[in-house]
C-alpha positions as CSV (number, residue, x, y, z in Angstrom):
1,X,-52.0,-44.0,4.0
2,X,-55.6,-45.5,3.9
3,X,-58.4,-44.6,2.0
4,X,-61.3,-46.8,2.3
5,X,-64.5,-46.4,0.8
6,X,-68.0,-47.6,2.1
7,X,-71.9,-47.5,1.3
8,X,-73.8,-46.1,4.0
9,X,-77.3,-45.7,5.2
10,X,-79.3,-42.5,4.3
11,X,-78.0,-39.4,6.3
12,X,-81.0,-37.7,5.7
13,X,-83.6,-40.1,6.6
14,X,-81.3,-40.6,9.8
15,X,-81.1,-37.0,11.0
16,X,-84.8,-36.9,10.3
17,X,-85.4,-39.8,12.5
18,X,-83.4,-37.7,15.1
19,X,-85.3,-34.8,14.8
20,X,-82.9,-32.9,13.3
21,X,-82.8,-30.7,10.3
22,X,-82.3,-31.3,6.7
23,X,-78.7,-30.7,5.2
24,X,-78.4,-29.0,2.4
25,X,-74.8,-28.2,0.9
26,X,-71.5,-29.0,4.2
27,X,-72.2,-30.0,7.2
28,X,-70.3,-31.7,10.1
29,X,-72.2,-35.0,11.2
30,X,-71.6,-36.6,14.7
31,X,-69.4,-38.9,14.6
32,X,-71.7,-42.0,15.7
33,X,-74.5,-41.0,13.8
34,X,-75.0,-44.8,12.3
35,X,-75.7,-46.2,15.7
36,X,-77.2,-43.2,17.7
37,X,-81.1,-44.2,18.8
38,X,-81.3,-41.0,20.1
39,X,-80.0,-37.5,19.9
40,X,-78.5,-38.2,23.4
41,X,-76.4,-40.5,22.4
42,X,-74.6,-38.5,19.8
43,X,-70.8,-37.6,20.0
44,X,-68.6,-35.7,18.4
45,X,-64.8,-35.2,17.8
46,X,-63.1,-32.7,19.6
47,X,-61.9,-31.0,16.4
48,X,-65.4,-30.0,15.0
49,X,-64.6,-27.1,16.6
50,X,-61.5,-26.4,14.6
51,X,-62.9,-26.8,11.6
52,X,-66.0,-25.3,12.6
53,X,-63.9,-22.4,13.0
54,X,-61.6,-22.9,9.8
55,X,-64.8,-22.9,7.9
56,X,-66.0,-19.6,9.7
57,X,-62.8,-17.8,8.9
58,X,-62.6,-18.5,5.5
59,X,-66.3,-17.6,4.8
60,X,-67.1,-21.4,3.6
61,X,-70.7,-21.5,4.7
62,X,-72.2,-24.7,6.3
63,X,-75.1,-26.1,8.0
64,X,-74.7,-26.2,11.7
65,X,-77.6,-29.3,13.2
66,X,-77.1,-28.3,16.5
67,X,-77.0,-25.0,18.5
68,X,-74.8,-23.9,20.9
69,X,-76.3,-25.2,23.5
70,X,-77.2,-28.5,22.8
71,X,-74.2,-29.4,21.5
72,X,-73.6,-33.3,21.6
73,X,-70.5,-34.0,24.2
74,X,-66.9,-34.6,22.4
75,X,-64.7,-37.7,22.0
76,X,-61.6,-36.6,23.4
77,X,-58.3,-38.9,22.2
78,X,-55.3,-38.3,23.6
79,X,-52.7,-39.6,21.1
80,X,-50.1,-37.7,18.5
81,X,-53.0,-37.9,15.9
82,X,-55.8,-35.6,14.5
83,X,-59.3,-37.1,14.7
84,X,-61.5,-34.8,12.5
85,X,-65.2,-34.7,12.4
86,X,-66.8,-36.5,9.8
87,X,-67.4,-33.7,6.9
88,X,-70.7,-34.3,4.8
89,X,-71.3,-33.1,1.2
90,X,-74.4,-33.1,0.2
91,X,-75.0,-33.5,-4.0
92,X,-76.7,-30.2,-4.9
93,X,-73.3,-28.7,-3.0
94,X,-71.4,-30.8,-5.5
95,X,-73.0,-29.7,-8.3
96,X,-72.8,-26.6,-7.3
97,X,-69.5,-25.9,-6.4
98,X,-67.5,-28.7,-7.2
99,X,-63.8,-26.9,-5.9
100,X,-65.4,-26.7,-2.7
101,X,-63.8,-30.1,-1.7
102,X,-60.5,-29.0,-2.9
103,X,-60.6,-26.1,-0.9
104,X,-62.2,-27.3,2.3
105,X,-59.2,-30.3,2.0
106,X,-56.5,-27.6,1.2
107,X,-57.5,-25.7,4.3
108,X,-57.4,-28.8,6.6
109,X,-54.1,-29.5,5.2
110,X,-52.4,-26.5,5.5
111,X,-53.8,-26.3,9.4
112,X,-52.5,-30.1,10.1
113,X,-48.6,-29.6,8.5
114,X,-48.6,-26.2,10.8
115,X,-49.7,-28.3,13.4
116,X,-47.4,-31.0,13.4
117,X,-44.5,-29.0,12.0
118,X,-41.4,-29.8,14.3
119,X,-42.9,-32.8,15.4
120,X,-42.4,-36.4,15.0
121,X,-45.1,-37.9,11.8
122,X,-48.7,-37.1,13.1
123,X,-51.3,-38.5,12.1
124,X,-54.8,-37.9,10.8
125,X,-57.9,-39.6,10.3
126,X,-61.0,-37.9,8.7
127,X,-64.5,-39.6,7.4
128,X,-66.4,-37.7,4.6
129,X,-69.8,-38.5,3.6
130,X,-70.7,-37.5,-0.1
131,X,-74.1,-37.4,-1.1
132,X,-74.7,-38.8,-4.4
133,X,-77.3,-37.4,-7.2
134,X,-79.7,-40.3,-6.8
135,X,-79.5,-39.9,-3.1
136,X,-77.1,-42.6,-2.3
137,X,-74.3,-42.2,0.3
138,X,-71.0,-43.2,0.4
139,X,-68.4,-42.7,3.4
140,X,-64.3,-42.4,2.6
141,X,-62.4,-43.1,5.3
142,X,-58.8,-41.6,5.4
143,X,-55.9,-42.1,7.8
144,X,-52.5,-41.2,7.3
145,X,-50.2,-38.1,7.3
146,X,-51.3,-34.2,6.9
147,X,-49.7,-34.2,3.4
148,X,-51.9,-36.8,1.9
149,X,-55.0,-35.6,3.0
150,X,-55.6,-33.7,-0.7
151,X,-55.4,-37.6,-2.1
152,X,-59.2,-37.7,-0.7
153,X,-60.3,-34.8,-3.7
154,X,-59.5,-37.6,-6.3
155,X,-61.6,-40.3,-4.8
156,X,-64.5,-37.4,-4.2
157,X,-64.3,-36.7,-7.5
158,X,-64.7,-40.3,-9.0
159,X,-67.9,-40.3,-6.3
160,X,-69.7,-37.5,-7.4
């Protein structure tokens, strides 16, 4: 298991530079939104749309950037291992409901270990973004198996 933590650049001011709309509360951010010039140049994970969905089902609400139609195209990877989108908290989301993480986390898990039940050790990588109260940024990196995922609520919590 790997959990790596990193300072990045502001999300906001780089979606606004996009043209795109402000996040406020969970959102799922392209996955090369750091080096995008343009929105054309965007890509995304395959398995947005499974947790897009997830989210839907269990009435978690988020902000969606894009429409249906201009969706940015998907990375497709074709290994034994999950490549989640990279999930973005925003602070005020935090603040307001801080057992959102928990949740979103427990969800993900449960999907993953029903995934790879009956199969040899899967693996998973997912980047979150967490928005800080003085508008900083920081992105955790995680990789390793489904039932280690819930590790990640620990290191959200020490960053909020």
């Amino acid at each position: 298991m790997s959990i790596q933590i990193t300072d990045v650049a502001s999300v906001s001011k780089k979606l606004e530079s996009l043209g795109l709309g402000k996040v406020n509360g969970l959102s799922l951010l392209p996955d090369n939104l750091d080096d995008a010039k343009s929105v054309d140049q965007l890509l995304q994970q395959t398995e947005a749309d499974t947790v897009r969905t997830l989210l839907r089902i269990n009435k978690i609400p988020y902000t969606e950037l894009f429409d249906d139609e201009h969706q940015p195209p998907y990375i497709q990877n074709y290994s034994y291992e999950w490549f989640g989108p990279t999930l973005l908290f925003s602070a005020s989301l935090l603040t307001q409901d801080p057992n959102l993480t928990t949740v979103i986390l427990g969800l993900l898990t449960n999907y993953l270990s029903d995934l790879f039940k009956g199969g040899s050790q899967g693996k998973v990588s997912l980047n979150i973004v967490i928005e800080s109260a003085d508008g900083s940024y920081k992105k955790i990196a995680y990789e390793g198996s489904p039932e280690n995922l819930n590790s990640v609520v620990a290191v959200v919590e020490r960053l909020k």
